[in-house]
N, C-alpha and C positions, 0 to 999 in steps of 0.2 A: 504494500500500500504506500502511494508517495504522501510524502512529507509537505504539510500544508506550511509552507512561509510565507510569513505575510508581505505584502505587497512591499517592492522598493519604492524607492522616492522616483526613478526613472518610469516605473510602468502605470502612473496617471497621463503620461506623454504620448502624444502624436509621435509616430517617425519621422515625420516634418518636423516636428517641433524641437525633437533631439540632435537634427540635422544642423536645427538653426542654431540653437546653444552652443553645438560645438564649434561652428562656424564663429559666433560671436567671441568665444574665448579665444580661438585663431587669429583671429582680425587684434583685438586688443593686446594679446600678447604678442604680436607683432607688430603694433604700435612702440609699445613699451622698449622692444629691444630697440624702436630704431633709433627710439628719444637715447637711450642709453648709449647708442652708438655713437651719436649726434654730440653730446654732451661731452661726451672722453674727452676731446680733444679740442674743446672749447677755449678760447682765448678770450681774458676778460678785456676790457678796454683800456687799462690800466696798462696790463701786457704790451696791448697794441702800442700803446703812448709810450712804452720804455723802447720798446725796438724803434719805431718813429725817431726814439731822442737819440740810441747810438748810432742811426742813420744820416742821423741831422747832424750828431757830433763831429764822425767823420766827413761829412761832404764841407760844413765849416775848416776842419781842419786842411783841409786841401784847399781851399779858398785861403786860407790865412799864406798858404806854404807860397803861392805864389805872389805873392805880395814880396816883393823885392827890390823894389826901386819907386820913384814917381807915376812911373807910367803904369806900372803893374798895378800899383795901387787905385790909380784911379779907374784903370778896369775893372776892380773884386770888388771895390768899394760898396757897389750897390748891391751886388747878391751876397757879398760876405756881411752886410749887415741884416740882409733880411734872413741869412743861414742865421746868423749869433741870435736874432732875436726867436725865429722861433724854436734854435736850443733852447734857449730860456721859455718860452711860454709850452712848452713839453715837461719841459724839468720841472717847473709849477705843477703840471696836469700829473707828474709821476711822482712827484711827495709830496700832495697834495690829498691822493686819494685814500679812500681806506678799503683795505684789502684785506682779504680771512688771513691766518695765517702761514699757510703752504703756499699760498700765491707770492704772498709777501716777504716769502724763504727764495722762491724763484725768481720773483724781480730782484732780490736783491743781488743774488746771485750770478744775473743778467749785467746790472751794471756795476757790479766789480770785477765780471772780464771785461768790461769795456773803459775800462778805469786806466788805460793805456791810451788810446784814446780819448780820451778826456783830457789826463797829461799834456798829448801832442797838441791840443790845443790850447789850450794855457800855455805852455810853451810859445809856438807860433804869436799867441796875441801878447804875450811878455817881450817878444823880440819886436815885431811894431810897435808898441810902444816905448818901446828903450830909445827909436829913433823918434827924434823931433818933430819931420816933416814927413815920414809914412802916419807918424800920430795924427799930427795936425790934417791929412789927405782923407783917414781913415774915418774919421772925427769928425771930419763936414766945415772945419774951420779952414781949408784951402779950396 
């Protein structure tokens, strides 16, 4: 004689209906991985604006590097100012922000490899201004 079990939770269901549940947990579990895929490898804006600065760093530094005489200078002069200012409105935008922790181990980490260039630019703009008249060209007062 078989054994009387009481009903599952499945068999008040249509076979349509169980087709569709499993379809819908399908669909949203594969939602889910793609946000999860999506997310890994996310870069906050913060990130974006530290790479921005040691991309701005160095294209400044190269701008400064040619700065060598009267004439050189009054060539860079216009884009080696607009490069310096927006280092500077970057470097605002990157310790300025606030950031979790781990992001905040990674930027940091970011701009103390780039802490060489940084130097080179300080550098560079320490040697223009040791001169008089790259100063005064660079300066806007010639």
């Amino acid at each position: 004689m078989p054994a009387n079990n009481p009903p599952s939770a499945w068999s008040k269901y249509s076979p349509i209906q169980k087709v569709g549940a499993v379809a819908l947990f399908v669909v949203l579990m594969s939602g889910i991985a793609y946000l999860m895929f999506v997310m890994k490898d996310r870069t906050s804006d913060t990130e974006r604006d530290a790479k921005k600065y040691i991309s701005a760093v160095e294209e400044a530094s190269e701008l400064a590097k040619s700065v060598r005489d009267p004439d050189s200078a009054r060539a860079a002069t216009p884009k080696l100012r607009e490069a310096v200012a927006n280092v500077e409105k970057l470097k605002e935008a990157v310790t300025g922000s606030r950031v979790p922790g781990d992001e905040r181990l990674r930027i940091r980490d970011m701009l103390q490899d780039a802490r060489p260039q940084v130097d080179a630019l300080q550098n560079e703009m320490t040697r223009i201004n040791a001169n008089p008249e790259l100063r005064a060209i660079v300066a806007g007062e010639k």
